[in-house]
N, C-alpha and C positions, 0 to 999 in steps of 0.2 A: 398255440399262442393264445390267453386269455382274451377275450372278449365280453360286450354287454354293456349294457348303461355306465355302471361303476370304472369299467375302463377309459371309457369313451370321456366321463365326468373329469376323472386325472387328465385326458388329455389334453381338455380343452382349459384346464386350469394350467398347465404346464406349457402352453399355447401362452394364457396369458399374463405369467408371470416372466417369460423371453421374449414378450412384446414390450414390457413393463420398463425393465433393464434398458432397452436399445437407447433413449433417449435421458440424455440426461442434464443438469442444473444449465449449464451453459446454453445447450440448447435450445431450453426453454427459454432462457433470459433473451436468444434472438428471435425464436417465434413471436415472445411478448411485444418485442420492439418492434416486429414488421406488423401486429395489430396494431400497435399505436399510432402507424403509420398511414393506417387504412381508415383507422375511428375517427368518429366526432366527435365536439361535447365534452363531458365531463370522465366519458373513458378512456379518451388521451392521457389525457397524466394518471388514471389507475394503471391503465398498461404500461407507461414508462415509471413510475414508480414501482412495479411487479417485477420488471426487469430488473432495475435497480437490486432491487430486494433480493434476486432469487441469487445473486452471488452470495450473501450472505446467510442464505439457509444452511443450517448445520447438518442437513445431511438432504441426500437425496429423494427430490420430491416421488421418484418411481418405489424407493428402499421404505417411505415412510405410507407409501400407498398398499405395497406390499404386504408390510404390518396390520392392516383392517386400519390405519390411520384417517385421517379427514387433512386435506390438502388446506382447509383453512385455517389448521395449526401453524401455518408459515405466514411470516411476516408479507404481508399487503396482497394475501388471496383471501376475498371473500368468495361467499356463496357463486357468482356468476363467473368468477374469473374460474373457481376450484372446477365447475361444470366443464367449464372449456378446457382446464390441466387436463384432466382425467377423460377427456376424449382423446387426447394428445396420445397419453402414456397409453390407454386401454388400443391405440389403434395408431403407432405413429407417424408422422407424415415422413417426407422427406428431409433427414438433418440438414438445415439451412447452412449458409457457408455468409459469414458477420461480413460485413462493410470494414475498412481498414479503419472505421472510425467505433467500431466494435469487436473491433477482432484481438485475438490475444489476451484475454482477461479470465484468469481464474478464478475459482470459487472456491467456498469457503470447505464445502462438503469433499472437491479433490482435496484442497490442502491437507485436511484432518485423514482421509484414508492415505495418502502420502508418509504422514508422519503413522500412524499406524504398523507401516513397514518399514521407516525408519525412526524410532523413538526416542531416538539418541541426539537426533538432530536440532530438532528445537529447545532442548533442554542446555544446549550451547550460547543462547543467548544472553546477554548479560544488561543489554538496556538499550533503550531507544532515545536516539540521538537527534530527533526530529519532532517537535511539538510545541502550542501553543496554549500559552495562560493569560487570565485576564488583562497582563500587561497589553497585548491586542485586541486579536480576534477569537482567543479562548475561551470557556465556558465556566474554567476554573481557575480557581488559584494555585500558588506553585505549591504549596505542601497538599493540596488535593491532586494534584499528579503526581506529586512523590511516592503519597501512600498508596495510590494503585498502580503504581508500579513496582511498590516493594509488596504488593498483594500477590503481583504475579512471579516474586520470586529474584525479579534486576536486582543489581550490584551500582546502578548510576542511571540516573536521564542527563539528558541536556534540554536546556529549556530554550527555545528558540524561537520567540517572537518576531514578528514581522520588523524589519525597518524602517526609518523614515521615510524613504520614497514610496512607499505601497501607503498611502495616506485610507485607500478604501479600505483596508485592513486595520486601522488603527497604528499602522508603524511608528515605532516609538525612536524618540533622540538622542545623542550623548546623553542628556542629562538624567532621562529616564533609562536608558540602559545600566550608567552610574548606581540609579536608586533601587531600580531591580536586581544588583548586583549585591545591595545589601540584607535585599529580603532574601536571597540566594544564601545569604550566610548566614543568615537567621536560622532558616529553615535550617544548614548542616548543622548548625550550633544545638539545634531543638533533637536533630535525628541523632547526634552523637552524642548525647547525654540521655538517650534513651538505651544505649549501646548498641544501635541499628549499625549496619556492617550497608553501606550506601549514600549515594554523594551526590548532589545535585552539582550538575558541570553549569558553567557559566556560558553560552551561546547564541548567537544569533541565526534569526535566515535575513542573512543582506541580500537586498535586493540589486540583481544586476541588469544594468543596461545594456543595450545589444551591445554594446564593443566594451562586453566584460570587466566592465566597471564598476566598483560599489560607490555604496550611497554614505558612511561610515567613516570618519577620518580613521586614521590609523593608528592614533593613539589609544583611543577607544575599543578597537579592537585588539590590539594589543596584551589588552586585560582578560582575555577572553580565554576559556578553554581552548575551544576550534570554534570554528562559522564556517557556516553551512551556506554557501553562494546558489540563489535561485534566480532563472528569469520569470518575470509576471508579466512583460509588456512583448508588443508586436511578435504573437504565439500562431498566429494564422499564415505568416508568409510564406510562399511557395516555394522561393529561390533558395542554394541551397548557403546552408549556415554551418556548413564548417568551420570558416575561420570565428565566426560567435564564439562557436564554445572553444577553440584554441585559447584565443584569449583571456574565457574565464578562469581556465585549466591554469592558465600563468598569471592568475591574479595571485599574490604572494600571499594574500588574506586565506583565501577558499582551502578549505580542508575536505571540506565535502562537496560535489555539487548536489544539489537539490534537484529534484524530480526533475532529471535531462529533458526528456522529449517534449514534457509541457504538455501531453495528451488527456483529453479527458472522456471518460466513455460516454458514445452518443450526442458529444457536444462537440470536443476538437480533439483534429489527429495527431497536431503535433508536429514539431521542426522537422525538415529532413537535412540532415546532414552524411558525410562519409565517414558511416560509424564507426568502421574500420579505423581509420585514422583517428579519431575522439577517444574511443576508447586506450591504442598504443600512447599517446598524449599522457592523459591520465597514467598510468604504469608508470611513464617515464619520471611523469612529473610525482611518481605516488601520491594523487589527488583520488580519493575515493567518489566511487560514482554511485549516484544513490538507488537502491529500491524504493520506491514511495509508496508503501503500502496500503495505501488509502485506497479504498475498491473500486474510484470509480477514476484513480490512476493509475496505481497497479503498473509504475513507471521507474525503471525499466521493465519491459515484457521478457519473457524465459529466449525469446527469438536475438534482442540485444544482448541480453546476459550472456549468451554461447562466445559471441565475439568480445565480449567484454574477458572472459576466461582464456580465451583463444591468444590477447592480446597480453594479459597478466595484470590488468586491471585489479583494484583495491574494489572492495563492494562495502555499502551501508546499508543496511536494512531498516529501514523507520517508519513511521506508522501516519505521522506529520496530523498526527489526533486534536483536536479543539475539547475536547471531553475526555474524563478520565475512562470511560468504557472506550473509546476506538482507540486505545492501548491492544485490543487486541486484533486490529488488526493486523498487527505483525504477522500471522500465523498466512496470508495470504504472502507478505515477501521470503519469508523462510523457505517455503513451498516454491516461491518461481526460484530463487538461488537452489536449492535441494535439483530441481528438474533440469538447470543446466549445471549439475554438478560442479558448482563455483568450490573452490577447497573451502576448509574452514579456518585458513591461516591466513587469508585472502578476506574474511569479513570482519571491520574492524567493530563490529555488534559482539563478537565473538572476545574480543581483547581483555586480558584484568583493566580496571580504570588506571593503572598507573601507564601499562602498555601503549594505553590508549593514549593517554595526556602525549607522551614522549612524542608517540608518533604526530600528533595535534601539532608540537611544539616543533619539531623537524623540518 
């Protein structure tokens, strides 16, 4: 068997390239958070913004180390924090096991090797049905979310601003729902004389009250594509909220619910209810239940999705973006639907828009 320095060198490089691998994006995102937890000062919020951060690095910070890379290529690692990654990967600790108030959140780097051995799969999407324009709390206007979303290829959004009762969001009223109804046709009147094949839907996220109520008369919505029923209020309580979302589920409005759990990473866990029974609900009532693709809810998790499949639950997949760039993070709810094998006849993201309307209209 060969021997000598030169053997010895491979090994210990082959040593540290299957040290390298063992830990990965998520991982890290919980190592980051339990420094945060330990630090003072001004590193607290570097390490929970690093956390934050590391779901959405586009590839693995071991696979970009491996490259001869520099760790401070990735979004909110400088020079100190990259010292401490690269002690991590070069020697790993023990893979920590997240708090229920961080657990279950994927990244962005699984998603993309995910779709890498399925290709087929995100190329099924047709438009996101969740988002916000300056009518609220958005960053942009509605033909600025149109055109990146027809960058990435959608057939339709729906534009879904806040309602009246979310006032800290900017929720808007009848009357402004009315007038953003007309820049809605603006906007299709501008895309269809361009001969764009894409359609802004006309949508709300009504806000609901614990006992499944909107905020929205019903003639108003009436006018509407679909609406998308969220709760925003009393998100911390312990007891459990079954019949909550029974309620919302038979609110005759709600076409979608809106980010179920209400969880947010690192911040709050989110309702507990008997999902089992919410989800059969839904099916019954074909009230699609949403992914909230937004990373840092990532709501439903692939853990509810199984029972959401299990029951014959409708799924949405949306991105609930304030900017035309968190359009992509779709590619984190395709990836948790993909992992609990939800069908694809089952995601009304998936639908042509007329499919869609009908089923809206139903």
């Amino acid at each position: 068997m060969p021997n000598g320095p030169g053997c010895a060198a491979q090994e210990k490089f082959a040593q540290h390239r299957i040290a390298v691998v063992k830990l990965d994006n998520a991982a890290i995102a919980e190592l980051l958070a339990l420094e945060a937890e330990r630090a003072e000062g001004t590193l607290v919020k570097a390490f929970k913004r690093a956390s934050r951060a590391a779901f959405l690095w586009p590839l693995e910070a071991s696979e970009l180390l491996a490259r001869g890379g520099s760790l401070t290529e990735l979004p909110g690692i400088g020079p100190y924090l990259e010292r401490l990654l690269r002690s991590w990967l070069e020697k790993p600790p023990r893979k920590p096991r997240p708090p229920p108030v961080r657990a279950n959140f994927l990244t962005l780097a699984k998603a993309r090797s995910l779709f890498a051995k399925h290709p087929d799969w995100p190329k099924q999407y047709r438009g996101d049905l969740q988002m916000h324009s300056h009518w609220s709390d958005g960053a942009a206007d509605i033909r600025a979310m149109a055109d990146a979303a027809r960058a990435r290829g959608y057939q339709f959004i729906a534009i879904t601003d806040h309602s009246q009762g979310l006032k800290i969001a900017g929720g808007i009223n009848e009357t402004e729902l009315r007038e953003q109804e007309h820049e809605i046709q603006r906007v299709n009147e501008a895309l269809r004389k361009q001969g764009a094949d894409f359609k802004v839907l006309r949508s709300i996220e009504m806000n609901l009250s614990p006992q499944g109520k909107g905020d929205m008369n019903a003639r108003s919505l009436k006018r509407l594509d679909l609406v998308v029923g969220s709760f925003h209020s009393k998100l911390r309580v312990k007891e459990d909220q079954t019949e909550r979302y029974l309620a919302a589920l038979r609110n005759p409005h709600v076409n979608i619910l809106g980010h179920p759990v209400g969880r947010i990473y690192n911040h709050r866990v989110g309702l507990p209810a008997d999902w089992k029974r919410v989800c059969g609900e839904a099916a019954k009532l074909d009230v699609a239940l949403e992914i909230d693709s937004y990373p840092d809810r990532q709501d439903l998790s692939v853990e509810l999705l199984l029972l959401a499949r299990e029951e014959g639950a409708r799924i949405a997949i949306d991105t609930d973006a304030h900017a035309p760039e968190q359009l992509a993070f779709a590619e984190l709810g395709l990836a948790a639907a993909l992992l609990a094998r939800i069908p694809a006849e089952r995601i009304v993201n998936f639908m042509p828009a007329e499919q869609l309307l009908k089923w809206a209209k139903r």
